[in-house]
N, C-alpha and C positions, 0 to 999 in steps of 0.2 A: 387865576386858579391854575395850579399845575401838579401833575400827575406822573409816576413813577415811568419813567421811559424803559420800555421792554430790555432794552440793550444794557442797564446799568446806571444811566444817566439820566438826571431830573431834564424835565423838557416841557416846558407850554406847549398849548396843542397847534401854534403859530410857529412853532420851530425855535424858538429862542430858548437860550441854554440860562438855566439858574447859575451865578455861582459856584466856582468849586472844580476839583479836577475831573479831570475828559477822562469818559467810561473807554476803557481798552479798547472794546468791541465799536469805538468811533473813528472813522475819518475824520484828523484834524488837521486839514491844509491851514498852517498858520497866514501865509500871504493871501489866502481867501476872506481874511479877517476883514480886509476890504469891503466885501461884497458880503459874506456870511457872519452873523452872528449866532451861530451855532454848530453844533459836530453834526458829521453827515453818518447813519446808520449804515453798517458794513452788510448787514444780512438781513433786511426789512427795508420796505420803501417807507423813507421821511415823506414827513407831513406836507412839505412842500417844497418844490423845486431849489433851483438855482441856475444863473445865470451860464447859457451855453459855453461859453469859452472854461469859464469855471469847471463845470463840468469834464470841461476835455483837459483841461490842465491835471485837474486832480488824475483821471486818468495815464495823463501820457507821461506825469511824474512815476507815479506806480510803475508803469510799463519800461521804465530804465536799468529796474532789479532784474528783467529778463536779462537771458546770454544774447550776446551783441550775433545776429546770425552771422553775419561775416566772418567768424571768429568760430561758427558750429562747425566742425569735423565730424560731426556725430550723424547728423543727418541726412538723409538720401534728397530729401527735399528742395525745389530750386528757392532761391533766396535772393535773385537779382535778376529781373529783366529790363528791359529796356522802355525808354522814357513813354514812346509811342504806343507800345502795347500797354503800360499803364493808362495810358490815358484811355484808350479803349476799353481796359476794365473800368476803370471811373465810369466811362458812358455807359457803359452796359450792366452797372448795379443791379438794377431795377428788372433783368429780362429773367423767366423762369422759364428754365428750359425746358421745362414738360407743355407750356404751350403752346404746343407746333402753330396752330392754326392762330393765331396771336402773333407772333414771332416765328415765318415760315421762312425769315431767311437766317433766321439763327441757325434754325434747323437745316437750312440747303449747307451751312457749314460744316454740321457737326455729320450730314452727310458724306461732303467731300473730305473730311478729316478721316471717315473710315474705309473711304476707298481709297486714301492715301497711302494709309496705313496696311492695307489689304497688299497693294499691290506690293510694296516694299517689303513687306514679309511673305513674298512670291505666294499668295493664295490663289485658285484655280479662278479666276475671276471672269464670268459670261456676264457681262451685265452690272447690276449693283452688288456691291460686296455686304456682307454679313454684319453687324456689329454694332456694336452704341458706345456712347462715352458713359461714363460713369461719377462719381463723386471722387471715387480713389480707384487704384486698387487690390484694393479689399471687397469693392463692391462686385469689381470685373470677375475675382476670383469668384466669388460666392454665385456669381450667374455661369460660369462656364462648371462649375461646380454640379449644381443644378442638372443644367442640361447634359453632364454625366451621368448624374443620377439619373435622370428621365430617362434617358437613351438605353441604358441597363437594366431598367425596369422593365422596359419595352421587350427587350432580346429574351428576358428572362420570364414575361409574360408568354412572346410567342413560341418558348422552348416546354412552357409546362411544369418551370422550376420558380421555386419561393423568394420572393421580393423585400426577407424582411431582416436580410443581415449584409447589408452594403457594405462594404470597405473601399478604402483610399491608400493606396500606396503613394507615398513621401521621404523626403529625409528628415531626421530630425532637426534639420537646422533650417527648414522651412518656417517664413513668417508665420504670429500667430494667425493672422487671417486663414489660414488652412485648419488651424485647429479650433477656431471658432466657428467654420462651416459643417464642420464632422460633428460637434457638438450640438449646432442649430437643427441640421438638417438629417440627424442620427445616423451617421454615417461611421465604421468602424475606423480610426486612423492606425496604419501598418506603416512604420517608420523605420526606414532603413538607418541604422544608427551610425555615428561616426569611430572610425577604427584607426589607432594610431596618429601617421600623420593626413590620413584620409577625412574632413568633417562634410563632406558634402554624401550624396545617394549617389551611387556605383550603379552598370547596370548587371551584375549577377546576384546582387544583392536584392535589388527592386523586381527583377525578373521572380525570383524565387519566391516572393511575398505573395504571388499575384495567386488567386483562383477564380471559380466561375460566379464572385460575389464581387471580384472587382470592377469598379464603376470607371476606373481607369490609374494613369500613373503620373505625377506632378513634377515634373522638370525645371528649372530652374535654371534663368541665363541670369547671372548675377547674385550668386549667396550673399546674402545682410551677413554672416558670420567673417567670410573673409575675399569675397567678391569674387569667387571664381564662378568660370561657367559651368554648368554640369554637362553632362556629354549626352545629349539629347538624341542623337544619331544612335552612337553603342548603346542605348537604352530601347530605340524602335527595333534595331538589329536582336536582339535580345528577345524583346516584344513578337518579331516575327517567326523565329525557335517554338517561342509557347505555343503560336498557334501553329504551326507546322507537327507540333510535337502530340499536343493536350485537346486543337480548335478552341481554343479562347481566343480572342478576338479583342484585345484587351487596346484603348486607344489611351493617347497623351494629350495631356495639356498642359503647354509651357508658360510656367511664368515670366515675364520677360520684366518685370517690374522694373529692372533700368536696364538690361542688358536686352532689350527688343530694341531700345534708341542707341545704342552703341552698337554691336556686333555688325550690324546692318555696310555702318558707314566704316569701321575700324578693323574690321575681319570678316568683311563678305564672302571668304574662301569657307568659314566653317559652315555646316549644314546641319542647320536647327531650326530651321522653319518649317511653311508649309511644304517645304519641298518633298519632306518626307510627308511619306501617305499618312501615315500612323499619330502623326500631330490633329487634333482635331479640331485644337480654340490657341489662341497666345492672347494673356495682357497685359499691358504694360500699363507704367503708371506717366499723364503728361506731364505731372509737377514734379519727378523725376529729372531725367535725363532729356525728355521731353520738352525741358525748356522753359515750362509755365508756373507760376506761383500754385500755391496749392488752393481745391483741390479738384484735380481732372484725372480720370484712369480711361481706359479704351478698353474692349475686349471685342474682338475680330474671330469669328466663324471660319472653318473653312469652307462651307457653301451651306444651303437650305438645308440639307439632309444634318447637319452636324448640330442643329436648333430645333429641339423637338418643338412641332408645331404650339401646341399646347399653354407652351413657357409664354408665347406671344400674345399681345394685347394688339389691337388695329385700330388705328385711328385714322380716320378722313383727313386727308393735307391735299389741300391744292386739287381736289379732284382725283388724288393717285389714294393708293394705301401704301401707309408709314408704318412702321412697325415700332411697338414700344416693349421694349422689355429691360428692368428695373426690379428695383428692392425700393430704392426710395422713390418717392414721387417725386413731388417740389425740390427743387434745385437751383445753382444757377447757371446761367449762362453764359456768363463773361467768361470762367475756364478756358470753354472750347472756343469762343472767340478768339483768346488768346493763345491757345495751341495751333489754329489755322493761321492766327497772323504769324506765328512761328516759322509754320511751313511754307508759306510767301516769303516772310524775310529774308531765311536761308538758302531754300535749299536743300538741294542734296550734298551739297560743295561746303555751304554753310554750317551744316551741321556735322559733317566728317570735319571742318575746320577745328570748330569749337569740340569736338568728343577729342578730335589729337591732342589739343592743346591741355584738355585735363590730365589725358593720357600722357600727357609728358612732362609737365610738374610731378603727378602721383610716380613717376618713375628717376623721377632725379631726388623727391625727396626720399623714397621707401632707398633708394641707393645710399643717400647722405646717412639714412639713420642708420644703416647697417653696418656704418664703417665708425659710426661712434663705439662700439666695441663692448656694452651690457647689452645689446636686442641682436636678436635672432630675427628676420623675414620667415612670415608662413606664408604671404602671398608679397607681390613685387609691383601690381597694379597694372597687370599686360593684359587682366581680360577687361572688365571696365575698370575705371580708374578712382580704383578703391584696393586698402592692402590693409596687412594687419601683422603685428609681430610680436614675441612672445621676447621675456627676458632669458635670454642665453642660460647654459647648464651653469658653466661657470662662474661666474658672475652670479648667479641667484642664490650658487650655495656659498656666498658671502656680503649678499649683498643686506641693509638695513633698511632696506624700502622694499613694496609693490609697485606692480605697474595700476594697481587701486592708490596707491600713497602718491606716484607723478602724475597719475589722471587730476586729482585735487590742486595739487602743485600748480598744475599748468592753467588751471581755472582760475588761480590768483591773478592771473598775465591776461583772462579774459577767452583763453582757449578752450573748446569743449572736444575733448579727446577721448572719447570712452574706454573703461576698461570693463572687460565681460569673463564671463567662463564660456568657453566653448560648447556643444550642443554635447545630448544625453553621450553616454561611456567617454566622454573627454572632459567632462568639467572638472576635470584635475587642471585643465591648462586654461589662464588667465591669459587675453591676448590684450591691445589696443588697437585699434583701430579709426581710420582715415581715410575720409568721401574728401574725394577730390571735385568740384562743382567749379562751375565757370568764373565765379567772383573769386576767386581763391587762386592767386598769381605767385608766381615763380618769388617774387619780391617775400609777396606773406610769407610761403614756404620756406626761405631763410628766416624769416623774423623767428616763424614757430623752430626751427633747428637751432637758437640761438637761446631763446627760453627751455628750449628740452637740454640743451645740454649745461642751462644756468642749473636745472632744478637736481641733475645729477650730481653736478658737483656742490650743489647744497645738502641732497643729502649724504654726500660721503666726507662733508665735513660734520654733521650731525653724528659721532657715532654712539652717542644713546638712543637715535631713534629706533624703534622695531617695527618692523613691516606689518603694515594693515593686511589682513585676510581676507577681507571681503568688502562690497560697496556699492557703489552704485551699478546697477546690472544693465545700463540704459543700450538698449541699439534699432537700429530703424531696420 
């Protein structure tokens, strides 16, 4: 007896296929023929199994159309760690990290991971320092977020004034995780826009934005746009005006999403931490620059007062109180096991090692491409080791390609090199861009110099092609 298979495909209710051609909507691993006599449904679970290996095969074929990460430019995300600390994610699958009292020395880690972290972004530290790991972040962002808004509300309770039109000063080339907090957490977003060849937030621009509804001001060590740092310092300086001028009282929170693991070890002269008073939270992300597969984020306090009570959950460990504060619950906890082994492995030596070493590929290759002679440098990869370049004036009012038509190009070769528009009042200017990450050697970096400039001289033998307008808008 058999019956019209939901998907397309006649099918007995034992899994065997009638005669006849495989419905679209089927997985047909032909060398499964072995083992399966039947197609495997893409969007409903089949009637019955299949042999584990099977299973993993069908999958790990599928998974080869993915971009090779070795080969992602595109991504901020790490993409290679090391043997040992895999095997310790392996061991540690199964730990969730909300279970302190379960797993109380996962938890002694992910403590020592934020007083690690505390101390190294100089916070005023008596004692245990402030902070939690997180999923990403995005997460980190959306809780220092938070305890903006709470803090705000507070001031603005004890002054006698209305609680119900918060706003956030930003730039606009801030990840979207800011503008999905302002959205979640109805929050006004005030966006300092990009001007000329300016795409990051200035601080008389971000100063001016501010009044007595601001819940604070989002800084930024490492723009996703073109990886500079923002000027965190002229921003408190600024910040200090207002309240000298106005009394608003207006505090920061730094993103530090990959420039809190760089600046530290790369440029310890500049002052963007907690050194200024006016900094109140910084987060970084671990699976960043941080070192660790994804996903792990951190977000560090400058002390008790800067985390309205309230935000906090308590939980019993060991006889002490833990403190839990989260958006998500269930988690895991390999991450942070593996950002702590990080911090053993390295160092502080170790890890200014490896941030030079990106830093000095991202600066010999942003050098090579700027003397191939169509790109223009908007960044050079001196703050973290990340840059982006636009196609020269000259050269573009003759040229028969985009840098959307050599992004594609270079994807033939297995490259993933993004091309974007720049943030609001500049997306007149198309850039690409290149995350320099530790698996990505001086070696690659010729290989990809050698396919960038195969693809130019293709297309300036093509000259009927016409330059694509628009594409993929992809960036991290």
């Amino acid at each position: 007896m058999s019956r019209e298979d939901g998907d397309g495909g006649a099918a007995d209710r034992k899994g065997t296929r009638a005669p006849g051609p495989m419905a679209a909507s089927e997985l047909v691993p032909t060398y499964a023929a072995r083992e399966l006599a039947h197609g495997v449904p893409r969007d409903r679970l089949a009637d019955a199994g299949m042999p584990p290996r099977v299973a993993y095969q069908v999958i790990h074929d599928e998974l080869r159309l993915d971009g090779f990460s070795l080969l992602n430019l595109a991504t901020f995300v790490s993409t290679w760690m090391e043997p040992e600390a895999r095997d310790l994610i392996s061991e540690t699958l199964d730990k969730n990290m909300i279970d302190r009292d379960e797993y109380p020395q996962t938890a002694e880690l992910e403590r020592r991971c934020v007083n690690i972290l505390a101390r190294l972004w100089n916070a005023p530290v008596e004692g245990e320092a402030v902070g939690t790991s997180t999923v990403g972040s995005s997460e980190a962002c959306m809780l220092a977020g938070m305890a903006l808004k709470w803090r705000w509300r507070e001031r603005q309770r004890a002054a006698g004034r209305p609680t119900d039109r918060p706003n956030l000063v930003m730039g606009a080339n801030t990840q979207i995780c800011w503008h999905k907090f302002c959205r979640y957490w109805d929050v006004e977003p005030r966006e300092v826009t990009a001007e000329g060849d300016r795409f990051t937030l200035a601080a008389p621009e971000a100063a001016a934005l501010v009044d007595e509804n601001t819940i604070g001001v989002v800084v930024i060590m490492g723009s996703t746009m073109d990886g500079r740092y923002e000027p965190v310092a002229e921003v408190a300086e600024a910040l200090d005006r207002v309240e000298r001028e106005e009394g608003l009282d207006v505090p920061i929170h730094v993103d530090g999403a990959s420039g809190a693991f760089v600046a530290p070890f790369l440029q310890p002269e500049i002052v963007w931490d907690f050194r200024l008073p006016r900094v109140q939270s910084i987060n970084t992300s671990g699976h960043k620059y941080g070192l660790v597969y994804p996903g792990v984020g951190w977000v560090v306090f400058r002390d008790r007062a800067a985390l309205p009570e309230e935000l906090v959950f308590h939980v019993s460990y060991l006889g002490g109180d833990m403190t839990d504060f989260s958006i998500n619950f269930s988690r895991p906890g390999h991450p942070v096991i593996a950002q702590y082994y990080n911090f053993l492995r390295l160092g502080f030596e170790g890890y200014r090692s490896v941030q030079q070493t990106c830093q000095d590929v991202a600066l010999y290759l942003s050098g090579e491409i700027a003397r191939l002679g169509p790109f223009e440098l908007i960044t050079r990869g001196d703050d973290i080791p990340v840059f982006c370049w636009k196609m020269s004036d000259d050269y573009a009012d003759r040229a028969n390609f985009s840098l959307y038509d050599l992004a594609a190009k270079l994807r033939e070769r297995g490259w993933l090199v993004p091309a974007y528009p720049m943030p609001k009042n500049r997306q007149d200017l198309v850039v690409q861009r290149v995350v320099v990450k530790e698996d990505f050697s001086r070696e690659l970096a010729e290989r990809l110099l050698d396919d960038l400039k195969a693809a130019v001289a293709w297309f300036e033998s093509q000259p009927g092609h016409r330059a694509t307008k628009s594409g993929s808008h992809f960036h991290h």
